[in-house]
C-alpha positions in Angstrom: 0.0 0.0 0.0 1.2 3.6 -0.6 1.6 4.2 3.0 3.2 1.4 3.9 6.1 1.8 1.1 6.1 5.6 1.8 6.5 5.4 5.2 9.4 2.8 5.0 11.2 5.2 2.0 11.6 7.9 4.4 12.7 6.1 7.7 15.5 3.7 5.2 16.4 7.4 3.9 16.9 9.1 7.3 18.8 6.2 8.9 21.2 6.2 6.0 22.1 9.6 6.5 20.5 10.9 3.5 22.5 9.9 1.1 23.6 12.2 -1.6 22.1 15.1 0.3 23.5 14.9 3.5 25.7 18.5 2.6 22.4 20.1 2.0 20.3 18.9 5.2 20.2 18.6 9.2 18.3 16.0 10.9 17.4 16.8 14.1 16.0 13.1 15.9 14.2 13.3 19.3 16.2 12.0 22.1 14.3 9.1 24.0 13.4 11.0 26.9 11.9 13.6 24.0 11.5 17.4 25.6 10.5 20.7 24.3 10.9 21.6 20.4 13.2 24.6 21.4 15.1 22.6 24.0 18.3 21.6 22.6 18.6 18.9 25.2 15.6 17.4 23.2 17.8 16.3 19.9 20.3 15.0 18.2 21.8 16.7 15.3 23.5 15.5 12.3 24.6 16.9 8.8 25.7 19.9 10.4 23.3 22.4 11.7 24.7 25.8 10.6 24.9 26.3 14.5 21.4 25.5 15.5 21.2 22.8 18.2 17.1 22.8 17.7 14.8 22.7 14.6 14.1 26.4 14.6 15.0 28.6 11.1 19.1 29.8 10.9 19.3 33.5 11.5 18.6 34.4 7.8 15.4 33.0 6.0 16.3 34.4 2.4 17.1 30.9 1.1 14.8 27.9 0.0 17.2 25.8 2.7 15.7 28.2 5.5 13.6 25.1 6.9 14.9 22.3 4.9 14.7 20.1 7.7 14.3 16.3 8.5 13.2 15.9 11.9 12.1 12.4 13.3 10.6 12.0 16.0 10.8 9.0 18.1 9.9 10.0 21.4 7.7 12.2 23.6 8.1 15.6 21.9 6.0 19.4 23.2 5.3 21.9 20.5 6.5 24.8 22.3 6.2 27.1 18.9 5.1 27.1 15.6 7.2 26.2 12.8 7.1 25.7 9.2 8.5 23.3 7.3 9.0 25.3 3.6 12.3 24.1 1.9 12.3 21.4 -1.2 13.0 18.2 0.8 11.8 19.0 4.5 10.0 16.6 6.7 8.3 15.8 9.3 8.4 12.2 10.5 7.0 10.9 14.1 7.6 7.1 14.8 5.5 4.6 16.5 6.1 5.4 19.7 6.8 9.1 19.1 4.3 12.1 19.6 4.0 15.5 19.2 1.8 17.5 21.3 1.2 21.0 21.5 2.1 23.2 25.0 -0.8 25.6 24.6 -3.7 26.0 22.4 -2.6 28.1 19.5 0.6 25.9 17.8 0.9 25.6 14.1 2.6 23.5 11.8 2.8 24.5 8.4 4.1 22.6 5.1 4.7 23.5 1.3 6.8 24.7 -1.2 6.1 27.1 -4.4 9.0 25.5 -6.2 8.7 21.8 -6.9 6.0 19.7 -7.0 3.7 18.5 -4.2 5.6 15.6 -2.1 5.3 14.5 1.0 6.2 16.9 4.4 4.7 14.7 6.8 4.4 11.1 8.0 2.6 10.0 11.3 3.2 6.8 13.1 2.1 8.4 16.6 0.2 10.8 17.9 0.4 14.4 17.0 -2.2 17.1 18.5 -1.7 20.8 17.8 -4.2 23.7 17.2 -3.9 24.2 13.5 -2.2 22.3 10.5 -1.4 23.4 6.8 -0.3 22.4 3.0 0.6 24.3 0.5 1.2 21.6 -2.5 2.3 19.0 -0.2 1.5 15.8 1.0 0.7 13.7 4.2 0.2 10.4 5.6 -1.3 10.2 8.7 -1.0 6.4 10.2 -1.8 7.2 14.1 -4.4 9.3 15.5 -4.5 13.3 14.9 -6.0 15.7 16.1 -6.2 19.8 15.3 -8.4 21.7 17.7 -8.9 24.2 15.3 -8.5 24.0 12.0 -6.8 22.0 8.9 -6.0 24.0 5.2 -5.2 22.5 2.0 -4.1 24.3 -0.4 -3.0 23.7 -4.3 -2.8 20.2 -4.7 -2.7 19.4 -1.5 -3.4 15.6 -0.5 -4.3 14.1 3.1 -4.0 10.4 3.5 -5.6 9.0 6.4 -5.2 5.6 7.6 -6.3 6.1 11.4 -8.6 8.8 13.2 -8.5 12.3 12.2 -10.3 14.6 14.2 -10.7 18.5 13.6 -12.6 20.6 16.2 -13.3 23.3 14.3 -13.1 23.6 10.1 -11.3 22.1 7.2 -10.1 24.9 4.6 -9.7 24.3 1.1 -7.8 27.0 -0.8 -7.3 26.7 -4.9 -8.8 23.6 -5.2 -7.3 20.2 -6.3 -7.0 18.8 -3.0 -8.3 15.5 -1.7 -8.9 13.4 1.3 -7.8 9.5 0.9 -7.2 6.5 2.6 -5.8 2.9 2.2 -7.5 1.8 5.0 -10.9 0.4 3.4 -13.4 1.8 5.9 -11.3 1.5 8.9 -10.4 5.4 8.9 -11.9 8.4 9.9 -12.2 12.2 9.7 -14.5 13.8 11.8 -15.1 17.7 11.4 -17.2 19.6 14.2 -17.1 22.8 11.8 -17.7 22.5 8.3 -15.6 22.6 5.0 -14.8 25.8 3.9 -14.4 27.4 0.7 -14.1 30.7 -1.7 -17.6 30.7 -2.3 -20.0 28.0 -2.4 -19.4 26.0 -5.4 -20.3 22.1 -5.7 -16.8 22.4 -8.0 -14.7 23.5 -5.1 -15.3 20.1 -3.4 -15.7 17.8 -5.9 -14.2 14.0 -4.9 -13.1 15.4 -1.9 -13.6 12.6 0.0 -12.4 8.3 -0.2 -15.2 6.7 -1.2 -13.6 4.2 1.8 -13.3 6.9 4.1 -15.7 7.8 6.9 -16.3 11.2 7.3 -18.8 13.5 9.9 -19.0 17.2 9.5 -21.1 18.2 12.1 -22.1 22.1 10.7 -21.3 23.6 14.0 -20.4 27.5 13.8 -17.1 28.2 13.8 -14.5 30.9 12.3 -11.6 28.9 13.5 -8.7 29.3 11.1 -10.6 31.3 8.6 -8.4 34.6 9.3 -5.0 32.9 9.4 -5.4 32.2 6.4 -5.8 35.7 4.7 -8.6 35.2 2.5 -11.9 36.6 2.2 -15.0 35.5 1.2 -14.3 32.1 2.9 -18.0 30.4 3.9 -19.2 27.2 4.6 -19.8 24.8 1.6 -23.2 23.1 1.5 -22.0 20.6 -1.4 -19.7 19.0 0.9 -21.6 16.6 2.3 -22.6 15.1 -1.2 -19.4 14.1 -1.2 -19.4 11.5 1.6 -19.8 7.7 0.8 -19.7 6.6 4.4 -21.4 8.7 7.0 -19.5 8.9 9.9 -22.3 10.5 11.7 -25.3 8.0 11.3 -25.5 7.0 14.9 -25.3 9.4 18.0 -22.4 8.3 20.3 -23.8 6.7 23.4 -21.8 9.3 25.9 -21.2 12.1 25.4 -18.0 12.5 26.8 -16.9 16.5 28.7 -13.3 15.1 29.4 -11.0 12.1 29.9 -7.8 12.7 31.9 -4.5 10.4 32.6 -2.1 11.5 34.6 0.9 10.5 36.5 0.3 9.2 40.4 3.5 7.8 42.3 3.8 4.7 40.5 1.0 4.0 38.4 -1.0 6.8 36.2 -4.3 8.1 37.3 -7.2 8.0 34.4 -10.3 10.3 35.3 -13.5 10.8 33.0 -16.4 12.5 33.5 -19.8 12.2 31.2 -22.2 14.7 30.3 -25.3 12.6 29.6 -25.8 8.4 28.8 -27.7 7.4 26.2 -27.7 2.9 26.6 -24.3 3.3 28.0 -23.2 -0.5 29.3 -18.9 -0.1 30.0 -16.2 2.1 29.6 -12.9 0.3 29.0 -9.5 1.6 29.6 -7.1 1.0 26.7 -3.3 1.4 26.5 -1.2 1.4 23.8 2.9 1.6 24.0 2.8 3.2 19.9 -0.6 5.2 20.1 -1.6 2.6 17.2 -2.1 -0.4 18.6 -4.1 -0.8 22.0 -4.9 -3.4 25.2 -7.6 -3.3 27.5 -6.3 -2.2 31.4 -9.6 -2.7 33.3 -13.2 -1.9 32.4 -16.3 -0.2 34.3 -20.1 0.0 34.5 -21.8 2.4 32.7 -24.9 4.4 34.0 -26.4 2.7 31.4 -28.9 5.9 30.9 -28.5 9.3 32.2 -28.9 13.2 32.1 -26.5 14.0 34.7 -23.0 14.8 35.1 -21.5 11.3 35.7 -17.5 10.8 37.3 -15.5 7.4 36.8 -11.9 6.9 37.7 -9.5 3.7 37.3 -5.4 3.3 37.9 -2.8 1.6 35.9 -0.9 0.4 38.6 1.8 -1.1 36.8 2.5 0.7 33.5 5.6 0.3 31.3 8.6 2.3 31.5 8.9 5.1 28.6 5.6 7.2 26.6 2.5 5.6 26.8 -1.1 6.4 25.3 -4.6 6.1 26.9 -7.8 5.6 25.5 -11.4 5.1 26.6 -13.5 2.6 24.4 -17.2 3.4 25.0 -19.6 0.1 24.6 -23.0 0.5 23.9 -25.7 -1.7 25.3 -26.1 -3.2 21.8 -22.3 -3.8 21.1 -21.7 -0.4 19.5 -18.3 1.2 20.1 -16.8 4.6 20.0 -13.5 6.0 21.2 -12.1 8.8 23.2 -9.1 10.8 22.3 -5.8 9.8 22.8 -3.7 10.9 25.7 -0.2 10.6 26.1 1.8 10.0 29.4 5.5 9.7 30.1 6.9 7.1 32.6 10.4 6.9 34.7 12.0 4.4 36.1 12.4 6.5 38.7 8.7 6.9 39.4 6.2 9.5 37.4 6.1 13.1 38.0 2.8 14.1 39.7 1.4 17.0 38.3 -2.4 17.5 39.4 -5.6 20.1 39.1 -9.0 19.5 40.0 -11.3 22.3 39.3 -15.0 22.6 40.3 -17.2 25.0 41.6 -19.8 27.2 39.2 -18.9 29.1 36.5 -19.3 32.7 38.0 -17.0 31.4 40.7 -14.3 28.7 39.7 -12.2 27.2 42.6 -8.8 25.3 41.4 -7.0 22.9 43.5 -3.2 22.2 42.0 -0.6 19.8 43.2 2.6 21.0 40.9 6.1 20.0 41.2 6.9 22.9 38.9 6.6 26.2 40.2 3.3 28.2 38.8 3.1 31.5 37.2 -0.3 32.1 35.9 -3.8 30.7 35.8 -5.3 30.5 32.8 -8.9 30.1 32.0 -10.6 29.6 28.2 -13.8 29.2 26.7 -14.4 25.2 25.0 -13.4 27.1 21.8 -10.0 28.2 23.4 -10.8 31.9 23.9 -9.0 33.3 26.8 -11.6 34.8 29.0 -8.8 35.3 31.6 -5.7 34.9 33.1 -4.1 35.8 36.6 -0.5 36.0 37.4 0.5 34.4 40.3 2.9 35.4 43.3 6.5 34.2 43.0 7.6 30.9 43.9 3.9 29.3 44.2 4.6 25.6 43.7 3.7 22.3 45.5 -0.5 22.2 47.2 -1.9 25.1 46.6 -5.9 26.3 46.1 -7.0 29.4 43.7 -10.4 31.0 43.2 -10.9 32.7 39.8 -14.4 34.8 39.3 -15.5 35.0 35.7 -18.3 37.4 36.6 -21.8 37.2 37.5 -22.9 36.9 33.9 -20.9 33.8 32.8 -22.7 30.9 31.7 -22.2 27.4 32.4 -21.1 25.1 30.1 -17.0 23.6 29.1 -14.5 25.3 30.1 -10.4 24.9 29.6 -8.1 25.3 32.9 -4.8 26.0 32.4 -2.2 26.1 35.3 1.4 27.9 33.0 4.5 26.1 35.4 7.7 26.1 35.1 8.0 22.5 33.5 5.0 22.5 31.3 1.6 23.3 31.1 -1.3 21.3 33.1 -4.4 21.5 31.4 -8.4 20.7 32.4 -11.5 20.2 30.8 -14.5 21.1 32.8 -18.1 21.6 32.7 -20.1 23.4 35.3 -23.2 24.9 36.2 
């Protein structure tokens, strides 16, 4: 399959050095205990590096070789900053067991080049999550689960090929037509879209065999300008023809839970999953999956469901004994009639040394939120976001605040309830929440 042979063409070239271009390349590979992008400590270079021990553009971006980049990742990796990859053989490669996961809401990765045809920029054989991706005339393959919380744009030729889950919360952008969704998967993938597909108009031309016939795809209409004004353009709107274009509805059934958040995070030795449903429609288990590539997953342990229910419902389990190195988390929902539906991924990072506990629990209304936060980093700010990612507010904190600590943040009197994103900014990362109150 294309994949496949694609996949293995660019791993045989990267461990070979490159051959015959090595002069005109870095490769930057993620270190096994991965980091930050802008950490140095993160990589390892090779084919020289023209003094840049990170994968961030050389002091002068005049040249086509500005972002000619391979980077591979192989390991746990945050997106600390946006970056583009631009020159005529950069790449972006994450391995089974690799992920790339954004800091903050608001990372971007971008791919293309006006001067050679498209090709492909970016090959996924873990998990990647960041706020909004882009092509201009280039090519992916997506082989583990993705996820944008805002927005995808293909542009010029532009082809996605999706042999796992691809979720975007908020729009997919077409710009100057030509581009196309595909899979080799034969009804096995996904791409679900809670925004629509936008276009320059709203032409049943612009999105034309968009879609795999063997692809399933749900665009669920919801209103949304995410990534329509990074992109420039005007008269962008939503394109009624798209769903003519969909062999295999992705949306035919309602999911049996609808699902506000699912958590796992590191707890002395084990890691700490937390969940917490919205309503039940028929609900009979949620099972706890884990996966050691983000591709392939085993059950951990498995609860009741409510079976039925209009209330917010809370579940928690432990993986008392999980393996040493990155590992991902899933929940697999079970109808009472056998039908299935999956959670995001999460990724967590193990030590031999025990994990890092890092901890928030936030509850209260939404005209009064109180936080409680457990941190071994020391915090400097609060922040607090709407379920689009909107900051509605953030507070500094005094120096030095680290370790058990409690904060109250007031929205106002006039804030409604609903899902809302709780950030605590530390000095080793960024702790994040998804809530719904009252």
């Amino acid at each position: 399959m294309k994949t496949s042979i694609l996949s293995l063409a660019l791993v045989a070239a990267t461990s070979i050095g490159l051959a015959g271009r090595a002069h005109a390349q870095t490769t930057f590979t993620s270190k096994p205990g991965g980091g930050k992008w802008s950490d140095p400590n993160t990589w390892v270079v090779t084919n020289g590096s023209n003094g840049r021990l990170a994968p961030t553009p050389p002091a002068t971006t005049r040249t086509q070789a500005a972002t000619n980049d391979i980077i591979v990742i192989t390991s746990a990796v945050i997106l600390n900053q946006d970056y583009s990859v631009t020159g005529d053989e950069g790449k972006i490669l994450i391995a089974a067991g690799g992920s790339l996961v954004e800091d903050a809401p608001g990372r971007t990765l971008s791919f293309g080049s006006q001067n050679k045809p498209d090709e492909t920029r970016l090959v996924t054989n873990g998990v990647l999550r960041v706020s909004s991706l882009s092509f201009y005339k280039a090519d992916a393959d997506i082989n583990a689960p993705l996820q944008a919380t805002c927005s995808i744009t293909l542009a010029n030729q532009s082809t996605l090929n999706v042999d796992s889950n691809v979720a975007i919360d908020g729009n997919l952008v077409l710009l100057q037509g030509n581009s196309y969704i595909t899979t080799d998967a034969s009804a096995s993938a996904s791409l679900s879209i809670d925004g629509c597909v936008m276009t320059q108009g709203n032409g049943r031309g612009l999105v034309r065999n968009l879609f795999d016939t063997d692809l399933r795809v749900c665009i669920g209409g919801e209103s949304s300008d995410c990534g329509v004004a990074a992109t420039g353009v005007k008269g962008l709107e939503c394109n009624s023809y798209a769903t003519e274009q969909i062999s295999l509805n992705g949306c035919a059934r309602p999911l049996p839970v609808q699902l506000v958040s699912f958590t796992a995070r590191s707890q002395g030795s084990g890691v700490q999953l937390n969940w917490t449903t919205a309503t039940e429609l028929h609900a009979a288990s949620f099972t706890v999956e884990r996966s050691a590539d983000g591709t392939s997953f085993q059950p951990v342990t498995t609860l009741q469901a409510a079976g039925t229910s209009t209330t917010t419902r809370t579940y928690s389990a432990t993986d008392a004994i999980p393996a040493v190195g990155t590992r991902y988390y899933r929940l697999r929902q079970t109808d009472l009639d056998g039908t299935v539906a999956f959670s995001q991924v999460v990724p967590v990072v193990a030590s031999t040394g025990g994990l890092a506990q890092q901890e928030m629990a936030v509850y209260g209304t939404a005209t009064a939120l109180t936080i409680d936060m457990q941190l071994t980093g020391v915090c400097e700010a609060v922040r607090i976001m709407d379920s689009m990612g909107r900051v509605l507010r953030t507070e500094t904190l005094p120096a030095g605040q680290t370790g058990t600590f409690r904060r109250q943040v007031t929205l106002g009197p006039s804030a409604p309830g609903g899902v809302y994103i709780v950030q605590a900014i530390t000095s080793t990362g960024v702790v994040s929440r998804r809530v719904l109150v009252q």
